[in-house]
Structure formats: C-alpha cells, structure tokens
N, C-alpha and C positions, 0 to 999 in steps of 0.2 A: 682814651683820647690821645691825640699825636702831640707831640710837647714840640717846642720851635725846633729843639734841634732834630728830633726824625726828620719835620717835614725839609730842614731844611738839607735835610739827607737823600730826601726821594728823589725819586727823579718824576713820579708819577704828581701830576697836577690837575686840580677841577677845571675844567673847560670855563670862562666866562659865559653867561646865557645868552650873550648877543652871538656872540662865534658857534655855540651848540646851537644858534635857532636858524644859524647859516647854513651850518653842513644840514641838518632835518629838510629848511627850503628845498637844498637838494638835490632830495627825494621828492617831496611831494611836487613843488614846483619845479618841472623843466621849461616851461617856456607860457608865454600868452592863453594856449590852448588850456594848459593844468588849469589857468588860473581863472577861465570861463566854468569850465569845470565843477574847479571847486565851488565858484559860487552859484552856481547853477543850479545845484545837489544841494544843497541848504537853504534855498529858495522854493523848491521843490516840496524837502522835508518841511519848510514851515506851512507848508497848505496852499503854495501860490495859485492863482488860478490863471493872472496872466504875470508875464518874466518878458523885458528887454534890457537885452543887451547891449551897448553901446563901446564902438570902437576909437582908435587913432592909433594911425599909422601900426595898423594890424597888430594891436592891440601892445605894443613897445611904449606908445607916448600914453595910452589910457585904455582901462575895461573897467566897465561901469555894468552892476546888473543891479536892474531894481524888480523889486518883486511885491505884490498885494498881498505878502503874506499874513501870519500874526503878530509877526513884530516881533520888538524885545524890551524889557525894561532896561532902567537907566544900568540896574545893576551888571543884570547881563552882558548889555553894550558893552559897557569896560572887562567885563570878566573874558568874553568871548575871544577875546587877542593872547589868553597864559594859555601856555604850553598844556596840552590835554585838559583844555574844558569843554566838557560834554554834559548835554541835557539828555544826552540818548543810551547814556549807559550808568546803571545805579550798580549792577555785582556781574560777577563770574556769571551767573547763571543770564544774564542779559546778551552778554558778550556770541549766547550758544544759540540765540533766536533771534538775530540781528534782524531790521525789517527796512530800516532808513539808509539812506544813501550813505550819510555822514555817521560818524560814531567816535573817532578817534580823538578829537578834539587839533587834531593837529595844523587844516589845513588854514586857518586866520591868521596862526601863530606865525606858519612859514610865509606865506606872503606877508604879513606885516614885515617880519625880518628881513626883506629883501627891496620894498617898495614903500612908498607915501600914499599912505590908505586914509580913507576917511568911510566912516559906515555914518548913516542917519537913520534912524530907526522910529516906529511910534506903533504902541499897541492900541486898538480900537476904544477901552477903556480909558487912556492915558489923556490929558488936556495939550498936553505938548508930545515934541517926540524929540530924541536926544540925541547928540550929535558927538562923534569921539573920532579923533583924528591921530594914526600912529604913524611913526615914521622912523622904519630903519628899526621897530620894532621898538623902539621909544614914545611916550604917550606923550604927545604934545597938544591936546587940550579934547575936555571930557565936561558938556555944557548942555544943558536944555536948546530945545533951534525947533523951530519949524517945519514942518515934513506932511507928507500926504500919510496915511495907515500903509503899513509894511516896513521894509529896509531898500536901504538903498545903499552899494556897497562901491567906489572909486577907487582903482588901484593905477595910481601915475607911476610913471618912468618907472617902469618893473627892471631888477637888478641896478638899478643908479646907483649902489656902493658894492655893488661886484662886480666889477669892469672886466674880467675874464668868461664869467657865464654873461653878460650883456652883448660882449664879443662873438662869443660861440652864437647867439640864435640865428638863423638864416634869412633870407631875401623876407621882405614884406610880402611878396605872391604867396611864398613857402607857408607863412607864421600865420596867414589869412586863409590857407588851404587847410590846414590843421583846426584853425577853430573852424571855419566850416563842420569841417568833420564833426567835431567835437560836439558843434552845435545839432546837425543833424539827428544824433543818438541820442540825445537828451531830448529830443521833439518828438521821436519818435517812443521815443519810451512813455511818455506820459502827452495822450491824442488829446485829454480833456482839459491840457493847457492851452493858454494861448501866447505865440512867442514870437516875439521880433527882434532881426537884428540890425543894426545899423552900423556902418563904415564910415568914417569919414563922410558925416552927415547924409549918405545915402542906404535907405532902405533894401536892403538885401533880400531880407524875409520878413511875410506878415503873414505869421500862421493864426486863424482865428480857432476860439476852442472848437472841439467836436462833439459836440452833443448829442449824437443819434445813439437812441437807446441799445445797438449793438456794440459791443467792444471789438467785432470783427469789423465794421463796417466802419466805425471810429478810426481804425485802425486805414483798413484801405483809404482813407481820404485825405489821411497824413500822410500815409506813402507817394498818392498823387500830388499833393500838395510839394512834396519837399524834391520828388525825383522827377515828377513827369506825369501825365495824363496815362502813357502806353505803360508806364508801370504799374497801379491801379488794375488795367483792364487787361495787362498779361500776367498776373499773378493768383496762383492757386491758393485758396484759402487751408488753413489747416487748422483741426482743432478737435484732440483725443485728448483724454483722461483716464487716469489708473488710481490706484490706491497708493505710489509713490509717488508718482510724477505728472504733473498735466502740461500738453504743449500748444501751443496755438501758434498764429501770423499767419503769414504767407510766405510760399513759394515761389518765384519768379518759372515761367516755363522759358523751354530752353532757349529761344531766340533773344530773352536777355541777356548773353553768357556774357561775360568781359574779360578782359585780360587777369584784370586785378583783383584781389580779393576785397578791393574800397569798399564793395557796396553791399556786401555780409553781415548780418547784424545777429546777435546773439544775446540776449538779457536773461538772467537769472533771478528770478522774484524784483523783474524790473531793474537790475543793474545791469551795465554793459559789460559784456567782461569777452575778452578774448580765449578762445579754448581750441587749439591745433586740434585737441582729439576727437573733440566733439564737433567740430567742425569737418573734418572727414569724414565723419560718419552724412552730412549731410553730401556734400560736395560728392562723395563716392557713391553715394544715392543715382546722381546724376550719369552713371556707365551708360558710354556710348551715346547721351542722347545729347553733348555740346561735344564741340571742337576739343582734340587734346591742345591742354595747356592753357583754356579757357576755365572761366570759373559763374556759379552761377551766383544770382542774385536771391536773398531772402532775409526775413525777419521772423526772425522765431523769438518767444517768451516760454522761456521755460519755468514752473512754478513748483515748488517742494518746501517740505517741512524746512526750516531755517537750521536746522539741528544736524542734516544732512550735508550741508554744505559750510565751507570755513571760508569768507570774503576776507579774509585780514593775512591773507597771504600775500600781499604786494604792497610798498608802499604808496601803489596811486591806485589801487581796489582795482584794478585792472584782470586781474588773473584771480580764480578761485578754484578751490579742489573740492569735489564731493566722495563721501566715503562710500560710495558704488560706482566709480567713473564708467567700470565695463560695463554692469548691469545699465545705463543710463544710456551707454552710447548704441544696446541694442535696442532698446527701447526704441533710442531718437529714432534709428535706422528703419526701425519695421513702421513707422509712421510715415514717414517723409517717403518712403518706396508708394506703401500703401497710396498715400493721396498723389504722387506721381502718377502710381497705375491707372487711377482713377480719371484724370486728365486726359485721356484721348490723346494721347502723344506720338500717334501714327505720323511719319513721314507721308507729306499730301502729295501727290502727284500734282506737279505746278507746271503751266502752257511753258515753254522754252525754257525748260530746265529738264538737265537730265538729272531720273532719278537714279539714288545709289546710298553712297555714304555718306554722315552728316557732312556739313560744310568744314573744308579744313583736313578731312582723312583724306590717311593714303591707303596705301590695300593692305589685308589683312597684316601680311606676314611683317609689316614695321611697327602696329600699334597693338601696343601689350595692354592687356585687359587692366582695369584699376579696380577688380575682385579681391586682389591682393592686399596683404595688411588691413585686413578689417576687422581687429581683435573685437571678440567680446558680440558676434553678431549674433542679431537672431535672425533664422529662417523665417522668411514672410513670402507668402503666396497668395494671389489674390482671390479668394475666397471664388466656389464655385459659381459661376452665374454672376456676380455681381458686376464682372467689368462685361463680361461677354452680353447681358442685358444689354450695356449702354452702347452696343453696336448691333447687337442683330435686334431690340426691342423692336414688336409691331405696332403699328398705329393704326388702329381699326380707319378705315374708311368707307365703313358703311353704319346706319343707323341701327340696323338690326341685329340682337343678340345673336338672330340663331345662324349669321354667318360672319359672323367676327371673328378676327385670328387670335390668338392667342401665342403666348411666345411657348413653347416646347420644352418640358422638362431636363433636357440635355443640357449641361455646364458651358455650351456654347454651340446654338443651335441656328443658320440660316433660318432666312424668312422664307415663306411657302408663297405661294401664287395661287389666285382663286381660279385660274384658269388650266392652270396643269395636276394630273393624277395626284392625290394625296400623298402616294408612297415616294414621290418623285420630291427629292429634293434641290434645293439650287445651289450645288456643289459641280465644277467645272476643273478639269484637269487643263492645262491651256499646255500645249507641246510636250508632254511628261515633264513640266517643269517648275510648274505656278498652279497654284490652286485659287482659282476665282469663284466668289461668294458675293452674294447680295447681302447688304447690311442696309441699315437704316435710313443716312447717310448718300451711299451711293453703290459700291464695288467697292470688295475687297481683295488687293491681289495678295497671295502668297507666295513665299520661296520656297518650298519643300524643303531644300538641302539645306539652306538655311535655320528654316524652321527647327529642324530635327536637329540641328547641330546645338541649337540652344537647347533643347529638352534633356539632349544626352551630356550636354555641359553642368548643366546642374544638376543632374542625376548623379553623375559621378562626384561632383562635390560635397553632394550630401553623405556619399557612399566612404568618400575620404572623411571627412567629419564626423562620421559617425563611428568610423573604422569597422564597419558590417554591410555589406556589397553580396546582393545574391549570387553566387554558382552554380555552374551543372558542368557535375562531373561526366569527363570524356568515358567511352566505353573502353577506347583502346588508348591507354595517356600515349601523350606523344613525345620524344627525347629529341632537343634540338642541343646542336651546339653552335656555341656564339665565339665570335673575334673576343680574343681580353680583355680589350676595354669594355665591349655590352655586356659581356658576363660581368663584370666589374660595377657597370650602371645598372643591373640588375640584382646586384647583390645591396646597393645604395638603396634602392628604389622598393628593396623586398615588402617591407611594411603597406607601403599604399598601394604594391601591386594587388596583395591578401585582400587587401581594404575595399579593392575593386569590385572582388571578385576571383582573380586568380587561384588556383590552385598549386604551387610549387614545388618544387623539390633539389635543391643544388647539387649537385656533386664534386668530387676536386675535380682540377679542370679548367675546362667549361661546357660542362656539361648543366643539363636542365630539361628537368620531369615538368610536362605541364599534366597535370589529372585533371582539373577545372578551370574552368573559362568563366567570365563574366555571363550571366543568364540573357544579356539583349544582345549579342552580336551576331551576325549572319552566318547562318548554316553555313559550312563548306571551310570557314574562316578559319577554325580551330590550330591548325598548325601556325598560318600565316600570321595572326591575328597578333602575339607576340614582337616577333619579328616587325610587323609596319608601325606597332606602336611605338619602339625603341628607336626605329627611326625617323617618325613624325616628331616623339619628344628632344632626340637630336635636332630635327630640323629648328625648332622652339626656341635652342640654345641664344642664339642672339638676342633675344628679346628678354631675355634676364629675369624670367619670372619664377614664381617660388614652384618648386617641383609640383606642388599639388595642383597646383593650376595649370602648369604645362600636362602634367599628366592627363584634367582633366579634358584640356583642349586637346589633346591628343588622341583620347577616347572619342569625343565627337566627331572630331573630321575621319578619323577610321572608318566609324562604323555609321557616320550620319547617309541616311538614302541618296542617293547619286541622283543631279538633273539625266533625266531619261527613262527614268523608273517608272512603270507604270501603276497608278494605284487605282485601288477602289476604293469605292465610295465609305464602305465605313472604314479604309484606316485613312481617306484624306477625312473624315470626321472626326476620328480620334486625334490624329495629327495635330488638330485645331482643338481639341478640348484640352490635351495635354502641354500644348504651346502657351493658352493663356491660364495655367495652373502657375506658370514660372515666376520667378522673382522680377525679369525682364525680360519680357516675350516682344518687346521690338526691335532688337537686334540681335545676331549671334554674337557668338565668344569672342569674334576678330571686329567685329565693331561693323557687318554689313547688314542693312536691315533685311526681318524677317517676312515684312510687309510694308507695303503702300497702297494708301487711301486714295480712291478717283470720284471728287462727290460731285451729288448727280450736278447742281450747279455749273463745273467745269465742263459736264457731257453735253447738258442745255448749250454751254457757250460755244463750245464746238462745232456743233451740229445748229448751229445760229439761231438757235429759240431766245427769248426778250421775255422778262415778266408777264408780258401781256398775251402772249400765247405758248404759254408750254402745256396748258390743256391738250 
C-alpha cells in the first residue's frame, strides 16, 4: 500500500469517475448522431420490432428512442448507467464471437456523463415498469412509474456541462444531416424493423416492417422506402456464398453514380462499419462504367464466422479488421464484377445522343485506368455462354419442335434466320470497322479495335501477374540499339518485359538481343515491335500509372487490329467469344466503349411503327 507520504510524493493521481466518464463520452459520443446510435443498437439488440426516434432542435435540445423491446428489470435499469455493464459479454471467449450491436457496456455510461438522461423501461412479465433518471452521470431518482412494454430512453441538453464540446457541434442542418445518415444505416440494416423518425414534431420517416418472406426483396423495399422508388428498380441484386464468406444486397447500376461516397453502405454480420479497402474493391469493380470521380451506389452484407473479424477496434465500432482482409477483398471483387457482368450493361444507343464515352469522359489519353492498386485480386471471367446467353438467347416463335432454334454451342453465338442458309451466320463487317450482330434485343454493334484492345489488355496482365507470357523465338534474333535513356527504361522494365513474353539479352552500351517476341503480335512486327512499345509506354508517362498497367496498355494499342482491317467471319467470331471471356468486355483499357446496343424498340421508333403495328 502507498502510505500518505508517497502519495503525497506522486505526482501521478486517480482521475475522479465523473472527469474519466467525461474524457470516455469523448470517444463514444461526438455529437447527436453517436447518441441516436447508441441507442438505436440496444434497441435493436433487445428484440425491437418497431424503434421511434424523436428529435429537438437536431437533436441538441432532445433524442428520445423508444423501442418494443424486452425491457429491463428494476435492477438492470440502475446497473445499465456503471461504466462496462454488459448483458452481452460473460469471458474472453464471448468477446471472440461477438453477434450484437452493443457489448462494451460503455455507451449509457458516456452519455449519462455528459447529458440529463431518463430511461423508463418495463418487461412484459413485470406489473409496473421502472423509471431512473441520471444527470451529469449522477443518479437522481430510481422509482417504479408507468410505461407501455420496452424502454424508452430521453437524452436533454447533450453536453450542458461541457460548454467546449456543446460549442464545437455545428448548424442544426449539419447535426440533422448526420442523424439522417445515421438513421438511414440502422433502417437499412435491419428491413424487419419498423422505424420512424420525428423532428421537431414533424414526421420525417415512417418505415413500416417488411415482411416478405425474401430477405432480398425485404431488403429492396427498404432501400425504396428510405432513397427513392428509381433506386429499388435500378439496383442489381446480389447474392453468393462460400464456405468463408457470404455476400448479399444490392448494387446500384451505373446511372446512379454520385459524387459522394454518402450513399455506400457496407455491414458486416449486420454492423455498419466503414472499410477504404473493401470498399475499393467494390467501387473499382465499377472501371469505366461511371464518370471519373463519381462513385457508385450499394448495400452490401457481408456475413462470416465472428472469430474472423475483431469489431472492437474503434471506439464508436465504426471500423473492423478481419484476419484475411486480402483473401476477402478478392472474393468481394469477383462477386460484385460477376453480377456487374451479368446486368446487361451495354451502352444503349439513345435518339439525339451521340454515342461514345460514358458521360463525363474525355479521350483516352487523359483517363488512367482504375485497374491499378487492387491488392489481393482474384481473376474473374464471365463464365463461357453464361452472359453471351442473355444477349444472343433464341426465343422460338414457332410451336413446332422440329423447327425451333436452338441457341448454338459456341461461348457466344448469333441468332440464325429461318430464312437464310444454315451455314450462313448473321455476323456483318460494317466498313472494316464495326462488327454488326443480331442479338435478342435488337443489334449489336462492335468496335474491333476496341474490342481487341481489351482482350490483349488483359491477356497481358494476366501474363504480368503470372510472370509466364508465351514466346516464339525469332529464327535470326534481331540487335537493336537504343538512345540511353530506353536502354535504361529497358533495363527498369526487364522483368515484365520476360513476363510478356520477350526474349532479351543486354549488352554494355545499348545494345539489345531480342531472340523472342511475345507469341500474339503481327507477323513482320518483330524488329519494330520493341521500339513502338517503349514509345507508346513513354507516351503513358503522364498518366502516372504503375508500370504494369502502362506496359499492359501499351501491348494493346500496338498490337490491337486497326479500323480498316478486313476480317472474316470466324476471327470476327472469335473476336467476340474472346471479348466476352474478359473481366470487362464493355469497354477498352482507355475507358472507350467496345460496343453499343440499338434495341429493336428504338428501330420500331425510327422507322414510325406504334405498338399496334409492328406486325
């Protein structure tokens, strides 16, 4: 023990628990929104079925949440305000399969310390329900009272004895835009609630539960419900499973894009949590198909063993870490592409609109691909036949088996015509430029150059990534010499050139043996081929991309087929089965689409046909 005269030696002192339960507030509470929050999340945990909110003066002068939940005893009631009491954590081992919102015990304690709280509570068993009122984190009265089954929790004049953080909160617009938010993510987390919230006695929201026996469909009608009708009915459903990890929500398509990342929601076994990394991995899903510097709209649920992930990494449960971040983040990635692909995401050819670039681009050579930094990816290619189905599938229009179409064993096969030769398929070269096909829909056009630019973009990247790139060695190798500096970027670059494909050989100098070539570039190329790629990846240079990606885009615009090339029929067929093999077959590397959709609809309206006779 410290006898008086140590202590009165120290200099070191026990904080009072009113001044410790200060500095904790904090943490957990920064403002109105935490403290919606907080009790929202313990509302929740106790089984509610429906939660209102109630405001003043954005929520400074009052935030009231009451909840149908289970209630609490008398004992509870008063226990539930000391510092770490928890119903939700009995050992070590509890701590490692977290499942509720709340666990810490911390967040009553912090707001009582900072605000004049009163909770009423009453369990369904109970004759009364009990009422306990704290202030400043002092109990000033602890009574049996009257109450409806559940709690109900009042928190007035939040900071009234911290006049510096009462200072710091900003405009009432501000402090009302934040619970919004706040409120939002907690609606959406849990569709089988029902949640209202009120302002300054006006009704803001009146979300009723959602009942429908799908948890997808639960789901879209909250998202309608809370953002909009058009969100609902432009968002793609999602929803895979593995033996780690299962994902579900939706995906906004891309005409949702917004500036801001506001409307991005991410939950983890139903917590919201913010995650940069994981969050790129969606967003970067998105290449090429929104505006650079836009961002897309979704709800994703993420669900895994509780053992995998640590929530108690932030003081307001905001941020979590899982012990496979990479493994997880290619997982999300090959999902979210997958049902991206899935979605029919063709640029439509629209009356008085030229087509080209998504809305917002400028030409290639200013927009750097956002392929870049995506640790930890997996390779995803959309399964043979599966997307090319939902564009060229035939729809028999006759009743007779034995002259029905049938869709054609080929990974991406035009429809036939009952009227033209079997052998003849409906594949169109339009000016050696564009490849026109019939699909299901209407017309489909092609860019060749394009096209092939993506096929050999990701060939090469796979070829970097793998660092194994086929060759064919030259018969007579061929000795170039280069200016200092490309022999110098050639000496940088030696590893991913091997990786390509190259075959080299340096000497002092600048001198350079090429024996082998990459296996796809065109006859005649071999000397050249070197030389235009060092200065295509030169030309790259402003766009600041990481060598492998310049490199790749460098390989495709070299060697991608030129508008004017004449082709035939099987490689404008292959052209097209190896297009939709790709991670992103509608657009190239520079962000210019590979194709656009003309459906028959708009040709009807063209050509002035009306419902009632396009017979």
């Amino acid at each position: 023990m410290t006898t008086e005269a140590e202590a009165a030696d120290s200099l070191i002192r026990i904080m009072p628990e009113s001044l410790a339960n200060k500095i904790a507030a904090g943490e957990v509470v920064q403002r109105p929104a935490s403290v919606v929050k907080e009790l929202v999340e313990n509302a929740l945990d106790a089984g509610a079925r429906t939660i209102t909110v109630i405001l003043k003066e954005a929520g400074k002068t009052l935030v009231q949440v009451i909840d149908d939940g289970c209630g609490m005893s008398p004992t509870d009631a008063r226990l539930c305000f000391q510092r770490h009491a928890t119903s939700k954590i009995r050992s070590l081992e509890d701590l490692e399969r977290i499942r509720t919102l709340g666990f810490r015990g911390e967040a009553l304690a912090s707001i009582a310390a900072v605000a004049r709280v009163e909770l009423k509570t009453k369990r369904t068993q109970d004759t009364a329900g009990y009422r306990v009122q704290i202030e400043g984190g002092q109990l000033v009265a602890a009574e049996p009272c009257a109450t409806a089954n559940g709690t109900s929790v009042a928190v007035r004049n939040l900071f009234y004895n911290v006049p510096a953080r009462r200072n710091f909160l900003k405009t009432p617009a501000t402090e009302f835009k934040h619970i919004v938010e706040t409120f939002q993510v907690l609606a959406l987390s849990h569709p089988e609630v029902g949640f209202t919230l009120i302002h300054d006695d006006v009704e803001i929201y009146h979300l009723a539960p959602e009942n429908d026996p799908s948890p997808t469909e639960r789901l879209r009608r909250r998202i309608g419900a809370l953002f909009g009708p058009e969100y609902a009915l432009q968002s793609i459903p999602v929803e895979e499973m593995t033996s780690y990890l299962s994902v579900r929500g939706f995906l906004g398509r891309p005409e949702l894009h917004r500036k801001s990342r506001g409307e991005q929601f991410f939950f983890v076994n139903r917590r919201y949590v913010r995650h940069r990394y994981l969050e790129h991995a969606v967003s970067g899903s998105y290449e090429h198909l929104i505006p650079e510097g836009t961002h897309p709209f979704f709800v994703l649920f993420l669900e895994l063993d509780p053992r995998h992930v640590d929530v108690n990494v932030h003081p307001t449960k905001a941020e979590v870490k899982f012990d496979d971040e990479r493994g997880i983040y290619g997982v999300l990635r090959a999902i979210v592409r997958r049902a991206l692909g899935m979605a029919n995401l063709i640029p439509q050819l629209e009356p008085a609109t030229t087509v080209g670039m998504p809305p917002g681009r400028e030409d290639s050579a200013t927009q750097p691909s956002s392929r870049s930094n995506r640790p930890g990816s997996v390779p995803l290619r959309i399964p043979p036949g599966e997307l090319s189905r939902r564009l060229y599938a035939v729809e028999a229009e006759t009743e007779s088996p034995a002259v029905q179409q049938t869709v054609l064993p080929s990974s991406v096969r035009p429809e036939t015509d009952e009227e033209t030769p079997e052998h003849h398929t409906l594949l169109w070269q339009v000016h050696d430029r564009y490849i026109l096909t019939q699909i299901r829909s209407g017309l489909l056009l092609i860019d060749q150059n394009a096209a092939h630019e993506r096929i050999l973009y990701e060939r090469a990247l796979r070829n970097l990534e793998s660092g194994f790139g086929l060759s064919q060695q030259l018969l007579f190798p061929q000795t170039l010499e280069f200016a200092p500096a490309d022999f110098k970027l050639i000496e940088e670059l030696l590893p991913e050139l091997r990786a390509l494909g190259f075959d080299l050989e340096l000497f002092s100098g600048r001198t350079v043996v090429v024996r082998g070539v990459p296996d796809d570039i065109r006859p005649g190329d071999e000397r050249t081929m070197l030389e235009d790629l060092l200065a295509q990846y030169k030309a790259n240079l402003p766009l600041r991309l990481p060598s492998r990606e310049n490199l790749a885009r460098s390989v495709a615009r070299r060697n991608a087929i030129r508008p004017g090339t004449r082709l035939t029929e099987e490689q404008m067929q292959a052209l097209i089965d190896q297009l939709f093999l790709c991670e992103t077959p509608y657009v190239s590397p520079t962000g210019r689409p590979t194709m656009i959709r003309l459906t028959l609809e708009e040709l009807d309206r063209r050509f002035g046909r009306t419902p009632a006779n396009r017979s």
